[in-house]
N, CA, C and O atoms as a GROMACS GRO file, in nm:
protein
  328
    1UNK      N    1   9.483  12.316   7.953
    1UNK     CA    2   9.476  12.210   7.854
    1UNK      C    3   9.462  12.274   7.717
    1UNK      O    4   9.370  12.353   7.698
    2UNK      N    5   9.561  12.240   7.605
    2UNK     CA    6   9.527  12.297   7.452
    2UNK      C    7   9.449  12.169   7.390
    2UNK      O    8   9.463  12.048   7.404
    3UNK      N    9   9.363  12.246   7.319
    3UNK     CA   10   9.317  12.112   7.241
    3UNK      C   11   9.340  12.174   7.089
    3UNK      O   12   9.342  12.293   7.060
    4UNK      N   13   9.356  12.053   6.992
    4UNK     CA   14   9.439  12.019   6.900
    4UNK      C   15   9.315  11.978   6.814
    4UNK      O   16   9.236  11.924   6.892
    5UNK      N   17   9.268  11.979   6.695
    5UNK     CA   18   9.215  11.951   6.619
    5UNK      C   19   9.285  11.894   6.487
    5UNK      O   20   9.361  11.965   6.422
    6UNK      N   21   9.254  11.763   6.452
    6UNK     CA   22   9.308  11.670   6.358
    6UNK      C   23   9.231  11.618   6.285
    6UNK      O   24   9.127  11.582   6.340
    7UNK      N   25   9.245  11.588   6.117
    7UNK     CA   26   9.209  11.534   6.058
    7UNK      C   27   9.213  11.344   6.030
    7UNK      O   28   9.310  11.269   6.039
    8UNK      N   29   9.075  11.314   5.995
    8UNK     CA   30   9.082  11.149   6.022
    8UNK      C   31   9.101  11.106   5.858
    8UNK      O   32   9.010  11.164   5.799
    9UNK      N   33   9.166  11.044   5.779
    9UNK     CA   34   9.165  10.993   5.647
    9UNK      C   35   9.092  10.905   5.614
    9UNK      O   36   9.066  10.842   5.717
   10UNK      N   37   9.013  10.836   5.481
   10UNK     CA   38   8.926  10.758   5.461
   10UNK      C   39   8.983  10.647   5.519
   10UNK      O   40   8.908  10.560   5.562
   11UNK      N   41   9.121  10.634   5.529
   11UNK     CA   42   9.173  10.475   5.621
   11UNK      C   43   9.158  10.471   5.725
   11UNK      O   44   9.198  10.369   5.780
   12UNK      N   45   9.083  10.593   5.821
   12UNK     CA   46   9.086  10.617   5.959
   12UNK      C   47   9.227  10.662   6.026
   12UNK      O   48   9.255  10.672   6.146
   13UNK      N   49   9.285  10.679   5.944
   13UNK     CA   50   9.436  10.726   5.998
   13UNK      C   51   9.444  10.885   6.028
   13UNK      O   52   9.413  10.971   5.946
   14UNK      N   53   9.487  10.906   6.143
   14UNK     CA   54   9.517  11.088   6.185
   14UNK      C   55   9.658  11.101   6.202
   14UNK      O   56   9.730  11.002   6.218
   15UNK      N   57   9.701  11.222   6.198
   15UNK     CA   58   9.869  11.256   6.248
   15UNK      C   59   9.841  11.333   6.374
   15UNK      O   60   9.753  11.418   6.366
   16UNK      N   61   9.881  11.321   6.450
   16UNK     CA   62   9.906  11.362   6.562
   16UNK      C   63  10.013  11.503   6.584
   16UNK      O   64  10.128  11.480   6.619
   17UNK      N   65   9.971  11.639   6.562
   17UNK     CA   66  10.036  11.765   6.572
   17UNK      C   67  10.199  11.745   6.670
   17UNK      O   68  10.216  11.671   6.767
   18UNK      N   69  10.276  11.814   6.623
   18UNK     CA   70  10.425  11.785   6.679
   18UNK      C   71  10.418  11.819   6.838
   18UNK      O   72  10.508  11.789   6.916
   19UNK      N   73  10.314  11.876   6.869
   19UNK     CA   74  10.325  11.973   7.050
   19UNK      C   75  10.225  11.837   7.064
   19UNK      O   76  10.305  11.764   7.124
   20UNK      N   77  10.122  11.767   7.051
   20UNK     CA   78  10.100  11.645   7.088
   20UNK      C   79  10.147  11.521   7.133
   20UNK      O   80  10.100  11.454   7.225
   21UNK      N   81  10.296  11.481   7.021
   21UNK     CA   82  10.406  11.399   6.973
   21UNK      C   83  10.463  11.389   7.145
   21UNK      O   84  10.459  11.297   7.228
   22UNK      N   85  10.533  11.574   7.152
   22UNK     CA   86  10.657  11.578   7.229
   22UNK      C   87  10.557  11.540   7.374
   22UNK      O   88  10.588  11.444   7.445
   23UNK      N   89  10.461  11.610   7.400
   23UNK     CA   90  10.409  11.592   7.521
   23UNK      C   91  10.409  11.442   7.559
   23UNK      O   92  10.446  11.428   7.676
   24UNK      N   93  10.379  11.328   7.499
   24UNK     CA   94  10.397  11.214   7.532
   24UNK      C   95  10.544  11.136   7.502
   24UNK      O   96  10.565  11.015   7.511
   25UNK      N   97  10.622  11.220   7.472
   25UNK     CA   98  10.734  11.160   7.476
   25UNK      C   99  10.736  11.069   7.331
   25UNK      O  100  10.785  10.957   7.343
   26UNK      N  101  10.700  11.097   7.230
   26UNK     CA  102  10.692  11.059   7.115
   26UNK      C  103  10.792  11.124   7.014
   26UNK      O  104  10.788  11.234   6.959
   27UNK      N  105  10.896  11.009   7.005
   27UNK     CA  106  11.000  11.058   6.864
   27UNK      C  107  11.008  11.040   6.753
   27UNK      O  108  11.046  11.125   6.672
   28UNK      N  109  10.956  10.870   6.715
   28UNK     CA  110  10.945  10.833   6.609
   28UNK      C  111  10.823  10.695   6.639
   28UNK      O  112  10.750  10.688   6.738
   29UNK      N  113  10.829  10.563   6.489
   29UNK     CA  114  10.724  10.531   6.521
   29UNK      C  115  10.703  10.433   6.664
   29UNK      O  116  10.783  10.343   6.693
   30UNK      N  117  10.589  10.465   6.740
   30UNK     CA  118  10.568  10.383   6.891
   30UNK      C  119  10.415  10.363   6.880
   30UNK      O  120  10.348  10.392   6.781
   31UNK      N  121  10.383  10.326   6.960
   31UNK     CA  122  10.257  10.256   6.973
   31UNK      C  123  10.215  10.323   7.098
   31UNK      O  124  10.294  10.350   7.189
   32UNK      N  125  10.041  10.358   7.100
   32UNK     CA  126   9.995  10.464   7.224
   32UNK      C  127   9.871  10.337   7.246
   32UNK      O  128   9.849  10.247   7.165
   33UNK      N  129   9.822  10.350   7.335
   33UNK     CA  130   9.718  10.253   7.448
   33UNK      C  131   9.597  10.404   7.371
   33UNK      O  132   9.626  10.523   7.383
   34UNK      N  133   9.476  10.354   7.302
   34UNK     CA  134   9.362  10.375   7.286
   34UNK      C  135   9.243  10.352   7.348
   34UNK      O  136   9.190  10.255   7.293
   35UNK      N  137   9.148  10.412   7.474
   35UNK     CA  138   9.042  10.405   7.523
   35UNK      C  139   8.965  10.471   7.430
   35UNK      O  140   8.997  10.528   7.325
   36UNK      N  141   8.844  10.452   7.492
   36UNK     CA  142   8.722  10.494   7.477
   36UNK      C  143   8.604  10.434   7.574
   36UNK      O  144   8.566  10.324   7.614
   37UNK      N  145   8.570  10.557   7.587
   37UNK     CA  146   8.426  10.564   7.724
   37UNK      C  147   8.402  10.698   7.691
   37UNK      O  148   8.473  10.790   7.653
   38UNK      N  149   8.230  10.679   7.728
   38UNK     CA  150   8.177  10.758   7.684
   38UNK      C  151   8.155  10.842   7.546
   38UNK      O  152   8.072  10.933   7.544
   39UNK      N  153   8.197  10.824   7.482
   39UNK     CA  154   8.200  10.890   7.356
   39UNK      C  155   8.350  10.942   7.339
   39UNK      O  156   8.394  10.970   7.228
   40UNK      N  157   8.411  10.952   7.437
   40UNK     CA  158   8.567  11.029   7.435
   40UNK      C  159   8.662  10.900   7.393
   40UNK      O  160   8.619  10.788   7.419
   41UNK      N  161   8.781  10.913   7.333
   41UNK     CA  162   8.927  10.910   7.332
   41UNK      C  163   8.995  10.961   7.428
   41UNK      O  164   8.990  11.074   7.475
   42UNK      N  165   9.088  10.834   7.467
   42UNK     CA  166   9.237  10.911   7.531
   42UNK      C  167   9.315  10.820   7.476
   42UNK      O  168   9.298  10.699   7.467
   43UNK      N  169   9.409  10.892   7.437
   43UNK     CA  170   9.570  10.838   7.405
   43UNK      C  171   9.678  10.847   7.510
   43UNK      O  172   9.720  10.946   7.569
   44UNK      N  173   9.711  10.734   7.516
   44UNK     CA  174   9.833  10.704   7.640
   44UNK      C  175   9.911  10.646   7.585
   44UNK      O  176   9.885  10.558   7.503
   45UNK      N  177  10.064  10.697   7.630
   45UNK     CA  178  10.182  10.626   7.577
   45UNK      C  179  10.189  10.552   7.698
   45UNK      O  180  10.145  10.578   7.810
   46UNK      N  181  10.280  10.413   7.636
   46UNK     CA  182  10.258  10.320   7.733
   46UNK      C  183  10.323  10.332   7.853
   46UNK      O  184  10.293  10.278   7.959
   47UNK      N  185  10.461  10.445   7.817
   47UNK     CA  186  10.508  10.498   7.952
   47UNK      C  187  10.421  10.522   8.071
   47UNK      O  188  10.440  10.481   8.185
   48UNK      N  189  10.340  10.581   8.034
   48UNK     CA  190  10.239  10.674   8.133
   48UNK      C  191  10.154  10.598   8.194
   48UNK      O  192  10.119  10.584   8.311
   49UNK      N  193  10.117  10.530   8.047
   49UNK     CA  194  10.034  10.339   8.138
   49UNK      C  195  10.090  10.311   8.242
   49UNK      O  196  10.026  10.292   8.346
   50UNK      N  197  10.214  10.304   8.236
   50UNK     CA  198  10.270  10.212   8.336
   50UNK      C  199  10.294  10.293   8.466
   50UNK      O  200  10.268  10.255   8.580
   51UNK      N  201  10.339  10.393   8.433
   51UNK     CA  202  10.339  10.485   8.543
   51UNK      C  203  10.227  10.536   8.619
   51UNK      O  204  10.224  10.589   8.730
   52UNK      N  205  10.152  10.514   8.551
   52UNK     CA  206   9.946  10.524   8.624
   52UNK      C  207   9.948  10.378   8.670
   52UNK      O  208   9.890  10.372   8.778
   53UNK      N  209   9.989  10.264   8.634
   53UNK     CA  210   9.943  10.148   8.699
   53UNK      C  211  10.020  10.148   8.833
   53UNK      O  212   9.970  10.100   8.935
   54UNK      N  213  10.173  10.216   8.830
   54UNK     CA  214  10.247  10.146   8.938
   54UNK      C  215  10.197  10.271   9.037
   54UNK      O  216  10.196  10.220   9.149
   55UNK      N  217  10.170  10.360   9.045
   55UNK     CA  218  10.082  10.460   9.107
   55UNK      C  219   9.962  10.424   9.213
   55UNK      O  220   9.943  10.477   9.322
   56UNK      N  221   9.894  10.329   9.158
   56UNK     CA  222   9.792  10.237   9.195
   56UNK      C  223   9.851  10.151   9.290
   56UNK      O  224   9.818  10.148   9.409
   57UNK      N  225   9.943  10.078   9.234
   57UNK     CA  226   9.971   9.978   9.325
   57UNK      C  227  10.054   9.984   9.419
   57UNK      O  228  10.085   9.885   9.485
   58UNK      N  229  10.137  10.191   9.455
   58UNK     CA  230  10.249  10.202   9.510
   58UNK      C  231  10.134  10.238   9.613
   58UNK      O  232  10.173  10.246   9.730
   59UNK      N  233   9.988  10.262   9.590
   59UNK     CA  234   9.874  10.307   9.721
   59UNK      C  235   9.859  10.190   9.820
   59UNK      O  236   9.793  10.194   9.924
   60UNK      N  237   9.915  10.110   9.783
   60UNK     CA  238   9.876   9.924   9.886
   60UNK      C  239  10.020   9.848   9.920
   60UNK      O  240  10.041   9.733   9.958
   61UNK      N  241  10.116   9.966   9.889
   61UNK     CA  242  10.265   9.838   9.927
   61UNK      C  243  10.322   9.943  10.019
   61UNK      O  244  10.303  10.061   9.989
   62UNK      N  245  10.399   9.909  10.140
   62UNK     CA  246  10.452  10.012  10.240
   62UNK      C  247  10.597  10.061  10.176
   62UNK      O  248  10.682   9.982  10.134
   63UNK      N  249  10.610  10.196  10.177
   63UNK     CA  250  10.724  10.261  10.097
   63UNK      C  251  10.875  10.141  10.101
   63UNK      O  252  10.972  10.138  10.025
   64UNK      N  253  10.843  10.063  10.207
   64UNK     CA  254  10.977   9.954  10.264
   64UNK      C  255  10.981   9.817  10.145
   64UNK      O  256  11.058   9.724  10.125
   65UNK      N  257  10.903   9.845  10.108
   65UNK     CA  258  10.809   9.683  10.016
   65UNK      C  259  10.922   9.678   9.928
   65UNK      O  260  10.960   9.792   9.898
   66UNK      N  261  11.002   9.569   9.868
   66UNK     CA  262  11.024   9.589   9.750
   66UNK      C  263  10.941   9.396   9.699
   66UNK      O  264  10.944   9.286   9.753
   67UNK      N  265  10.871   9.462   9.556
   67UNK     CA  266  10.830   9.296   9.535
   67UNK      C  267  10.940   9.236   9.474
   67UNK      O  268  10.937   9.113   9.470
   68UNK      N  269  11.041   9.296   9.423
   68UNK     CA  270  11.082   9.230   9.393
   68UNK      C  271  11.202   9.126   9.444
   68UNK      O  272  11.238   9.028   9.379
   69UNK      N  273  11.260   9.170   9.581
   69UNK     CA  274  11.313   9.120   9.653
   69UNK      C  275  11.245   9.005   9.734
   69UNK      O  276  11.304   8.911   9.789
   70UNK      N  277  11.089   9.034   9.730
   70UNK     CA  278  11.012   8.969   9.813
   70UNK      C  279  11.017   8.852   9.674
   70UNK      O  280  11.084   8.750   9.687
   71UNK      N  281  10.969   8.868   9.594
   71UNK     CA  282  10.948   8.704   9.452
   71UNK      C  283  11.097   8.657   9.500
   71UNK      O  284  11.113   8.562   9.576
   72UNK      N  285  11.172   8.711   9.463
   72UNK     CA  286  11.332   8.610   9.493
   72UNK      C  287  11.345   8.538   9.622
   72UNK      O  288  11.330   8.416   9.616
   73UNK      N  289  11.369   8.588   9.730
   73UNK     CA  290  11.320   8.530   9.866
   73UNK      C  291  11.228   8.453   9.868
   73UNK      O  292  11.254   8.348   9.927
   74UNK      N  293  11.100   8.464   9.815
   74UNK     CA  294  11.071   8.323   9.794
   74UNK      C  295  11.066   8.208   9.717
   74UNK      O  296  11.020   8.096   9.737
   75UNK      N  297  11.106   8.247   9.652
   75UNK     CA  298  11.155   8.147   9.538
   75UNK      C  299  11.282   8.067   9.538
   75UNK      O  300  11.316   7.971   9.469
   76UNK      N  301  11.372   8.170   9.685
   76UNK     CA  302  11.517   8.075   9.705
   76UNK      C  303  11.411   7.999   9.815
   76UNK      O  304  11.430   7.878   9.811
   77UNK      N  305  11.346   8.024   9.875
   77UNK     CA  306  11.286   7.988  10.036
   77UNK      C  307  11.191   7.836   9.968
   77UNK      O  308  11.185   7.737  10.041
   78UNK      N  309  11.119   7.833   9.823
   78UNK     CA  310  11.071   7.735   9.771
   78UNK      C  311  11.204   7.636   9.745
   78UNK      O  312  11.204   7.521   9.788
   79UNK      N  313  11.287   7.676   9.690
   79UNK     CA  314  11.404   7.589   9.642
   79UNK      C  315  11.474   7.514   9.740
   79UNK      O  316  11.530   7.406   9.720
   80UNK      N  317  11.466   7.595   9.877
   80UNK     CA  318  11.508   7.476   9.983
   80UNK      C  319  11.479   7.392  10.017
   80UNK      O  320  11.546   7.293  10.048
   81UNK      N  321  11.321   7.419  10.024
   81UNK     CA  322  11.226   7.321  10.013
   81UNK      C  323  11.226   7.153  10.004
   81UNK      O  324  11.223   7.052  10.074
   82UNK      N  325  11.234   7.216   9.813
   82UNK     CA  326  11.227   7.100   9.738
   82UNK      C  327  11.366   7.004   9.751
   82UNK      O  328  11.373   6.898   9.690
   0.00000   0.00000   0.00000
């Protein structure tokens, strides 16, 4: 792990070093997901968000699962229904 030391401006604004940028896949301006716990920061691009959430949820669906075939199927299976 490198760690990077940055300056904060009286607006609270920092730049983020270019080997910071590329590591998250940062080209120009985007928006990063801000925690805090414990006293720490992490910055997450929302890519990675998402890719940590579906990670999570690929631990509880059988590799066969698709949801999204499963929402359509039922949603034609509601429509007969009605």
């Amino acid at each position: 792990m490198t760690v990077h030391s940055v300056k904060i401006d009286g607006s609270g604004r920092m730049v983020l070093p270019a080997p910071v940028r590329r590591a998250l896949g940062i080209e120009g301006p985007d928006e990063l997901l801000v925690e805090v716990e414990a006293g720490q920061v992490r910055l997450a691009s929302r890519r990675a968000a998402l890719e940590a959430a579906l990670e999570q949820v690929r631990k509880y669906l059988p590799a066969d699962v698709d949801l999204a075939d499963e929402l359509i199927a039922d949603r034609r299976a509601e429509a007969r229904r009605e």
